[in-house]
Every structure is written in structure tokens, then in C-alpha cells.
C-alpha positions, 0 to 999 in steps of 0.5 A: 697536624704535622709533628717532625721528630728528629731523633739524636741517638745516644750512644753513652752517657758520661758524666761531665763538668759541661752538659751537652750532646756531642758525637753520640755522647750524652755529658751530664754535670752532676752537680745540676742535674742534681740541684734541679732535683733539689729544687722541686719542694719537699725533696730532701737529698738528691743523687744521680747515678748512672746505668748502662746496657750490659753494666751489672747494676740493678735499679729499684724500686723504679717509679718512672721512665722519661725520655729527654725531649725538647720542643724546637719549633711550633707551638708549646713546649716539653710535658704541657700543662706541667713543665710549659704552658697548657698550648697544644702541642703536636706539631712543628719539630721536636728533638729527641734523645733517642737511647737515652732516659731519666729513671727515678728511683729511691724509697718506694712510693706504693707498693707497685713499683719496679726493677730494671736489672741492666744485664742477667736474664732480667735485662731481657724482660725490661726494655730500659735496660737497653737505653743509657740511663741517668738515674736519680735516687731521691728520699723526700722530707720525713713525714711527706703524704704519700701523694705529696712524695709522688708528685715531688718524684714525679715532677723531679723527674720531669724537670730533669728530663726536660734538663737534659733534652734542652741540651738536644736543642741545637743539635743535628738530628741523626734521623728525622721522621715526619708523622702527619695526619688530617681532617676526616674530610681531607683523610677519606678524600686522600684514601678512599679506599682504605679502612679507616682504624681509630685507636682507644688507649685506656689510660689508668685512672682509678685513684690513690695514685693509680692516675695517668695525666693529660695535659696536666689533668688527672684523667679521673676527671675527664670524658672519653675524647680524641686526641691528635696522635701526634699530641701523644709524641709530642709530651701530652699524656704522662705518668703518675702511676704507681701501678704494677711493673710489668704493665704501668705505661711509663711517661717513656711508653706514651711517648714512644707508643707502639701502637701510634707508631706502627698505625703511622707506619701503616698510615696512607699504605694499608689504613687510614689512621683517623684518631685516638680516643683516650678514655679513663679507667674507674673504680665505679660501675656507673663511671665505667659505663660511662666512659665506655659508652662515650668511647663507643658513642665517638668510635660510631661517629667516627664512622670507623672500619676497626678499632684497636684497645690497648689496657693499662693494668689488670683486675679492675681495670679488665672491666673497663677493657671488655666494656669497651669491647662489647660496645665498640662491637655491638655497633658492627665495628670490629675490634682488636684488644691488647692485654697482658694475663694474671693466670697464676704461676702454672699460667692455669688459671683465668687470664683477665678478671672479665670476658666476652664471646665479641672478644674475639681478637686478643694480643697479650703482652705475657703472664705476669705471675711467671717465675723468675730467678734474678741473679745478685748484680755488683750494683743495686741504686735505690733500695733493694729491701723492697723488692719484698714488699713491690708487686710480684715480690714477696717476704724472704725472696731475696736468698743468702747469695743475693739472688730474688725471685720474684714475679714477672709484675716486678720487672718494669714494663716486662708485660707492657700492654701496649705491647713495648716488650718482647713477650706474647703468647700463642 
């Protein structure tokens, strides 16, 4: 498959009486952008703020990260099986608002939610504080079920990203990049010599609201499979999660993913990159065994050299990562994981709830129980009450002078096991 990105890079974002993209500038009209959020069922007031690098503006509690992107030749469109038709998607041309991102924000969901402070020392642990964001606060209708409450944040959130890429439709990209892959017959005949690398991205799908979705398909519910690394770029796994900060995979995550993206960028010099496998995370012992097994079963038929494993969250879910470790191993593939660590405050304690001597090349995103102060911003959007009851938040950490302390886990993608963010170890 042969996907093209053509990346139009936004360099502000204002508001307007006409959306559109011109010169880099990103006009919004507040009026539509906030009566498509209005329009989704079951949300009951909607209002879009706006946050910029550097601006003293803290957003919480954050429950997701789009990209504005829109399909403009081949099959399918934006966010399938969600917001257009179940069409596999992955190839022909999509534009891109590079710099540019719908946040959503407004009561809190699940207690694992987020902040994004846009300058201050927390701005250096968030890679969205770099993007010009259009931030949408909405409260949904008294009494809404939790889960009901999500999917209205979550497909506003989708609808409004999908408003704003469209206006990228007939623009000229500023860069234009190609990534291609191909058959396995076709690859091992195009690069013989090169070592053929597959990459299993465990996708977060333990339930009550820890889900991940694939062409619109909680993940729970499917086997461990491939997918076309493009078909990632192009909108085909999104988010649902509400999950730890520090290390949730935003729909932005998936659709920037580092991992594809340095594998591409290695494609056909060093490696060949043959394919993804995504595979789920349970709660159950026989469905993990189950999803690991197949992960390491495809891997094997494959007949791969090396297999990279990103993670998504932590303590459960380390079972499923070392699971897929011991087995991707045992077949005399080598293997390289990426996590994050849970190793107490004085970073003393076991990193991941589960180990293996065949984990023997590990890549960390950070310890998510390091301690930081944040100082009072000029602007909260959202609610700042429950940076006390979010992940890595606790009761009394906001002081008299506005300052929070809080964990590292509150901070949005802060410990990113894709390894999108600026920490690691040695």
C-alpha cells in the first residue's frame, strides 16, 4: 500500500467569522465549531477556547488528542467505521494540519485523565503543549452513564476534528511525504538483505472504559492481527481510553505514531519493515494467553528477523507485554520492548508489575510516580477541582498560591510508551 501525507503546517490559530487555512493560520468560526459539538446526542453545552504554545493556559481534565486530517484521494475517509464508512483506508493522499489539534476537556469522565499545561515546567513533559490547539470544553446531560458521557466526548471530539481537517482539503501541502509498503514476496524480492522487523502495538482494551478502537471495533473484541502500517496514518485505530496520562495513546498518538514512523524511515536502508500486529490487552488470564499466543503464532509465520512491542498502560497490562515477550523470544526472535516505569516517587521500587530474563532490551518512556510541582497558570479551561481525584493527583495537592503537585501520570502523554515524549532512562 502506498499512503501520501501532505503535511500543511499551522502556525496559529485564531478565531474567525470563516473557517479556513491561509498562510499557516488555522480561522476557526466559534459558532460551528461549537454547534457541531452540539450536535452529538446527550451534549449539553459546548464552548471552544483556544491554547497556544507558550500562552499561560492549563487544560484539565483532558480526555483526548485529535489531529485534524482529511482524506483527499483513495479509498475511504477520515476516522472509518466511525465518522465515514468501514472502507480500508491507507492509501492514496491525505492532508494533514500539522501543528494543529482538537482537545477535549470538561467534566471528568474516569478518574484517569489529564493536564496540559501550555508553558511552566509542565509544558516540557506534554508534547501537545507545542501544537495550537482548539479546545473544547463540554458537560454532558445530568444523569448521563459514564459510558454514554464518553462516546458523546469522544465522537465530538472526532466530528470537530474532522471539521477542521476538511478545511485542509484543497490546500497545498508545505511538505509531502510518501510511506509504501509491500507484499512479502515483493519486500524479500526488493531487500534481500536486510532484516525483515515487524512491529506488535498492544492496544488498551481491558474494559470499563479502558478501550482502544479499530475500524470502529473495541478492540476486546478481536484476535491479534496485521495491519497495514499505513492504515494507522490514515485514522484506523482511535481512542476511547480513559486511562492514565502519562502513558494513554491519544487518537493523536496513533496517528503520528513514532514507532511506524522511524521504521518507515529506516524502510528499505537498514530493515525491511514487513508489518504491524496489533493484539489487545485483557483483564483475564486465558484471553491474555490467548492474544499473545496469536501475536507470536503470526510473528513466526511472518518469518521475521526482530520484533519491536510498544505497551499501553501499566500493572495489568505488564502481563500481557512480558507475555508477549517470552513468546515472540522462545520462537528465536529477538525482540525489543517499549514501556514506561511505576517505580515509586524515590524511583526504588520494581518497575513493571511482571519480568522475564528474555527481556533482555527494554526502552522506557520515564517513571511516572516522579514528583512535580506545577505553577498557577493565568488560565485553567476545563475544571481545575479534579486535579485531586485524576491519576498521579491526590487530596490537598492544589496550595494556597494556586501551585499543584502532582505525579508525573497526571500530565498527558508525559511517559508516552511509544516513546512520543522527551523522557527515558539509563
Amino acid at each position: 500500500m502506498k499512503l501520501e501525507l501532505g503535511y500543511i503546517d499551522i502556525r496559529d490559530i485564531q478565531f474567525s467569522t470563516e473557517s479556513k487555512v491561509e498562510n499557516g493560520v488555522l480561522y476557526v468560526n466559534k459558532q460551528e465549531i461549537e454547534a457541531v459539538a452540539l450536535g452529538q446526542p446527550h451534549i449539553k453545552s459546548a464552548e471552544a477556547f483556544l491554547a497556544r504554545p507558550g500562552e499561560s493556559v492549563r487544560i484539565t481534565p483532558v480526555k483526548d488528542v485529535i489531529e485534524p486530517r482529511v482524506k483527499v484521494e483513495g479509498p475511504g475517509g477520515v476516522f472509518p467505521g466511525v465518522i465515514s464508512k468501514v472502507t480500508t483506508v491507507g492509501s492514496g493522499r491525505t492532508n494533514v494540519l500539522r501543528g494543529a489539534a482538537v482537545v477535549t476537556t470538561g467534566r471528568v469522565v474516569g478518574f484517569q485523565e489529564g493536564i496540559i499545561d501550555m508553558s511552566g515546567p509542565g509544558a516540557e513533559y506534554t508534547p501537545f503543549s507545542k501544537l495550537y490547539n482548539l479546545v473544547l470544553k463540554m458537560e454532558p446531560e445530568d444523569g448521563l452513564p459514564q459510558h454514554e458521557h464518553e462516546y458523546a466526548l469522544r465522537m465530538a471530539g472526532l466530528k470537530a476534528a474532522a471539521y477542521l481537517g476538511e478545511l485542509a482539503r484543497a490546500v497545498q501541502p508545505d511538505e509531502t511525504r510518501v510511506f509504501e509498503t509491500y507484499s512479502i514476496p515483493e519486500g524479500m524480492k526488493k531487500m534481500p538483505d536486510l532484516p525483515r522487523v515487524a512491529y506488535v502495538m498492544m492496544l488498551q482494551s481491558q474494559g470499563l472504559m479502558h478501550d482502544t478502537y479499530v475500524y470502529g471495533v473495541d478492540a476486546k473484541r478481536t484476535l491479534s492481527t496485521l495491519i497495514n502500517p499505513t492504515e494507522v496514518f490514515d485514522g484506523a485505530i482511535l481512542s476511547g481510553n480513559c486511562v492514565s496520562a502519562c502513558d494513554k495513546n491519544t487518537t493523536y498518538h496513533h496517528l503520528n505514531n513514532p514507532v511506524i514512523m522511524d521504521l518507515f524511515d529506516r524502510h528499505g536502508r537498514d530493515l525491511n519493515f514487513v508489518t504491524v500486529i496489533i493484539t489487545n490487552e485483557n483483564v483475564y488470564l486465558a484471553d491474555k494467553e490467548r492474544s499473545s499466543d496469536w501475536a507470536a503464532k503470526l510473528a513466526e509465520l511472518l518469518g521475521v528477523d526482530g520484533v519491536i512491542i510498544s505497551q499501553e498502560g501499566f500493572g495489568n497490562p505488564d502481563t500481557d507485554l512480558i507475555m508477549n515477550c517470552k513468546k515472540i523470544e522462545s520462537k528465536n526472535i529477538p525482540t525489543v520492548i517499549i514501556t514506561d516505569e511505576y517505580a515509586g516517587r524515590d524511583g526504588a521500587s520494581q518497575s513493571l508489575a511482571d519480568a522475564s530474563p528474555l527481556a533482555t532490551a527494554v526502552v522506557t518512556g520515564g517513571n511516572a510516580n516522579e514528583v512535580i510541582v506545577l505553577p498557577p497558570l493565568d488560565t485553567v479551561i476545563g475544571d481545575l477541582a479534579y486535579v485531586e481525584r485524576i491519576a498521579g493527583g491526590f487530596n490537598g495537592n492544589i496550595a494556597p498560591d494556586g501551585s499543584i503537585t502532582v505525579e508525573l501520570q497526571a500530565i498527558t502523554g508525559a511517559t508516552n510508551e511509544m516513546g512520543f515524549n522527551r523522557l527515558s532512562a539509563r
